[in-house]
C-alpha positions as CSV (number, residue, x, y, z in Angstrom):
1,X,0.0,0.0,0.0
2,X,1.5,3.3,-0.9
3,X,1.8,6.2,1.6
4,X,-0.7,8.7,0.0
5,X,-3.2,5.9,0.1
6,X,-2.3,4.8,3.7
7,X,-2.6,8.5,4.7
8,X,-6.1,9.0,3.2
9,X,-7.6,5.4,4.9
10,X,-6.6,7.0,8.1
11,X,-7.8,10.4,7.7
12,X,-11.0,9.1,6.7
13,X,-10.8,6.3,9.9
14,X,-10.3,9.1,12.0
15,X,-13.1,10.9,10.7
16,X,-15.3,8.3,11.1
17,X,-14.4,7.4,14.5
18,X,-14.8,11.1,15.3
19,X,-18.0,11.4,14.1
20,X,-19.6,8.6,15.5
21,X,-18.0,9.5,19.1
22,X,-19.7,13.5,18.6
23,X,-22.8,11.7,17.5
24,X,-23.2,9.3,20.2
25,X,-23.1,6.3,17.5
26,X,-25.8,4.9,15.7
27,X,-27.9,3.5,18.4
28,X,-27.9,6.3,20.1
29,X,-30.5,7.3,21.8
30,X,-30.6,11.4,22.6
31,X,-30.2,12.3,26.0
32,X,-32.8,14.7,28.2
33,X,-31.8,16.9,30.7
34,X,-32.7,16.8,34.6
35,X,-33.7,20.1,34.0
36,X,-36.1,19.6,31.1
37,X,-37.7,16.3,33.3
38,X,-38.2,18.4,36.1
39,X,-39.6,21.4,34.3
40,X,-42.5,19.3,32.1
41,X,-43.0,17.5,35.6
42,X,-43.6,20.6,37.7
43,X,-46.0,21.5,34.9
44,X,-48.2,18.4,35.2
45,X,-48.4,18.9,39.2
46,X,-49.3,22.7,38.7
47,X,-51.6,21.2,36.1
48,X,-53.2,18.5,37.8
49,X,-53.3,20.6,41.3
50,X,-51.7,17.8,43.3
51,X,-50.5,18.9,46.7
52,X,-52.2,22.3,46.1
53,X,-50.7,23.3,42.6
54,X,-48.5,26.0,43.6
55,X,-45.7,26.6,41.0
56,X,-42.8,26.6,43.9
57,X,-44.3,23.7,45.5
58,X,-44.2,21.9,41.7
59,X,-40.8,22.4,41.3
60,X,-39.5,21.4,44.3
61,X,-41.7,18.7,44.1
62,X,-40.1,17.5,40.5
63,X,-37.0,18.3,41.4
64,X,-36.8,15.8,44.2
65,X,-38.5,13.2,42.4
66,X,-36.5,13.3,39.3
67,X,-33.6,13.2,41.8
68,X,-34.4,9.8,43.6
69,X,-35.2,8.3,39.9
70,X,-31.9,9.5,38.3
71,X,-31.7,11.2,34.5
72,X,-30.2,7.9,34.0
73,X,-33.0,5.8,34.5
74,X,-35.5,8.4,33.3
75,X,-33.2,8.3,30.1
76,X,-33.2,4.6,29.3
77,X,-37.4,4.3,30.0
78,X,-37.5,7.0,26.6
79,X,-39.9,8.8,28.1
80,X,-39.8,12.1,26.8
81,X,-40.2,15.4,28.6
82,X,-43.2,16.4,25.9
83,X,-44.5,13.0,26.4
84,X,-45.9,14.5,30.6
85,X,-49.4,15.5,30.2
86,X,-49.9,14.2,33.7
87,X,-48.1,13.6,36.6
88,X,-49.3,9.5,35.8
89,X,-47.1,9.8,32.6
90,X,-44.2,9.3,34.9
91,X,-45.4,5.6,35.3
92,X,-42.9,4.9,38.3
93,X,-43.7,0.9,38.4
94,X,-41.2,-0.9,37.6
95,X,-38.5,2.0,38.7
96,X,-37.3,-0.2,41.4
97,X,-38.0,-0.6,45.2
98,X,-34.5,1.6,46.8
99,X,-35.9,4.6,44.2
100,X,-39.5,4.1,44.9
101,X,-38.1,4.4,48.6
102,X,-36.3,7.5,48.2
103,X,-39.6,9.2,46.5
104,X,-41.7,8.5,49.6
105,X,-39.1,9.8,52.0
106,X,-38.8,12.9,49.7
107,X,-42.6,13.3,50.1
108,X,-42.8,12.8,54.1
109,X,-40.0,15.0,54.5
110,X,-41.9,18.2,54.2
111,X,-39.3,19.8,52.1
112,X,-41.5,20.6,49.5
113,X,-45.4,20.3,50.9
114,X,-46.9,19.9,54.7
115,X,-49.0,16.5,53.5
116,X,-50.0,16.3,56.9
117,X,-51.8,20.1,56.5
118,X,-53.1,19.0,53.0
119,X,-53.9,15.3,54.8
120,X,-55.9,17.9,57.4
121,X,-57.7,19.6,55.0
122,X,-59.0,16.9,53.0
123,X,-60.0,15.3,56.2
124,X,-62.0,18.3,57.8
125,X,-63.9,18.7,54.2
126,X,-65.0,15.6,54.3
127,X,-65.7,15.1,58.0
128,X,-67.8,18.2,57.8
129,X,-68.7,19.8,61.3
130,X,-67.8,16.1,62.8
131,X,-64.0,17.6,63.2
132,X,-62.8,20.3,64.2
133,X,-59.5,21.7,62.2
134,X,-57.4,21.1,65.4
135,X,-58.6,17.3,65.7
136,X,-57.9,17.6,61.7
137,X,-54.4,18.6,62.3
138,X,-54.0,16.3,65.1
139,X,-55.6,13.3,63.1
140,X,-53.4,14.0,59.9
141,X,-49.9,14.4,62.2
142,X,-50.6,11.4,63.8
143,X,-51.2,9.8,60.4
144,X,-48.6,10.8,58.3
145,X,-46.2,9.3,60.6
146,X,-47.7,5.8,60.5
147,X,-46.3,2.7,57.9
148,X,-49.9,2.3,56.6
149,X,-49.9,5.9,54.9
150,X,-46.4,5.7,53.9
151,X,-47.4,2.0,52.1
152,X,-50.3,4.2,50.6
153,X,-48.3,6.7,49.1
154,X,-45.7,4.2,47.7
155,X,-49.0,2.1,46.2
156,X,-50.1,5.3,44.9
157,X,-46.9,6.6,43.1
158,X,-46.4,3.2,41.4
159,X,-50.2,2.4,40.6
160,X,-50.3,-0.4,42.4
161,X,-53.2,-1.4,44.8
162,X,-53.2,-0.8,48.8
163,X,-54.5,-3.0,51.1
164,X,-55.3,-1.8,54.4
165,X,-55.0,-4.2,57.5
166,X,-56.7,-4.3,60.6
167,X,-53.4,-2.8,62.5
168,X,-53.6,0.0,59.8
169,X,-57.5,0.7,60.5
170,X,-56.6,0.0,64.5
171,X,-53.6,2.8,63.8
172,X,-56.2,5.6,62.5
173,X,-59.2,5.1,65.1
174,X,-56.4,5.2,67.8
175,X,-55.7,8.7,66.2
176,X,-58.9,9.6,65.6
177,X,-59.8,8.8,69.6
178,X,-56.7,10.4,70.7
179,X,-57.3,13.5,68.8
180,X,-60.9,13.7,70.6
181,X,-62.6,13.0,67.3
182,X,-65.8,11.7,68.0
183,X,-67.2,10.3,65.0
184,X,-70.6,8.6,66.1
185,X,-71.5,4.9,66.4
């Protein structure tokens, strides 16, 4: 082989090589940013009004979720950022129990929302003039710190059903008593 023509195989080698690595190679698939995730999240919560809507809220809200799933994983699944026209888009089952995990802590922590004032709320609506917003508050604290709810919310994030058991029903009227809650026979 001559040395022009040695030359020229390598130049275009190198070209090649170059152009696949800038490119990602021919399987790959593009890669989303954490910040585009959590920005087409934090618009489906504001959308949707979960955990009262509020734009701040949202985005810490996304921001910590996206977090415990990884870009990573969020990456392989494909799902893309304008695929989120509900929080539910995010289809968490299958994600994996230690992330799942990490999502539910996130949400408990408080960082983000008081579920135990929106827990309150809910509760006092629908109790009526049965509970006072004090016993509401009381009932919802009391709640939110128990394994039942926290089993809820993971049920609920990955779509999966809940089952209560007697301890968890035993948990709540314990609250509900302790809180001065008197419901009626």
């Amino acid at each position: 082989m001559n040395m022009k023509k040695s030359l020229w195989l390598v130049g275009i080698g190198t070209a090649a090589v170059l152009a696949l690595a800038s490119c990602g190679g021919p399987s790959a698939t593009p890669k989303v940013s954490e910040s585009a995730y959590i920005t087409a999240l934090s618009k489906a919560i504001v959308k949707e009004g979960a955990f009262g809507g509020d734009a701040t809220s949202a985005d810490c809200l996304a921001s910590g979720i996206v977090g415990a799933i990884g870009v990573s994983t969020l990456n392989a699944s494909n799902l893309k950022p304008e695929d989120f026209t509900s929080t539910a888009d995010l289809n968490l089952a299958g994600t994996g129990d230690k992330k799942i995990d990490a999502i539910v802590d996130f949400l408990v922590s408080g960082k983000c929302v008081d579920l135990s004032k929106n827990l309150a709320a809910s509760m006092q609506a629908k109790a009526g003039d049965s509970m006072t917003a004090e016993q509401a508050a009381c009932v919802a604290g009391k709640v939110v710190k128990q394994d039942a709810f926290r089993r809820g919310l993971r049920a609920s994030i990955t779509g999966s059903s809940a089952t209560a058991s007697e301890a968890d029903a035993d948990g709540l009227r314990t609250a509900v008593a302790e809180c001065g809650v008197n419901l009626g026979s």
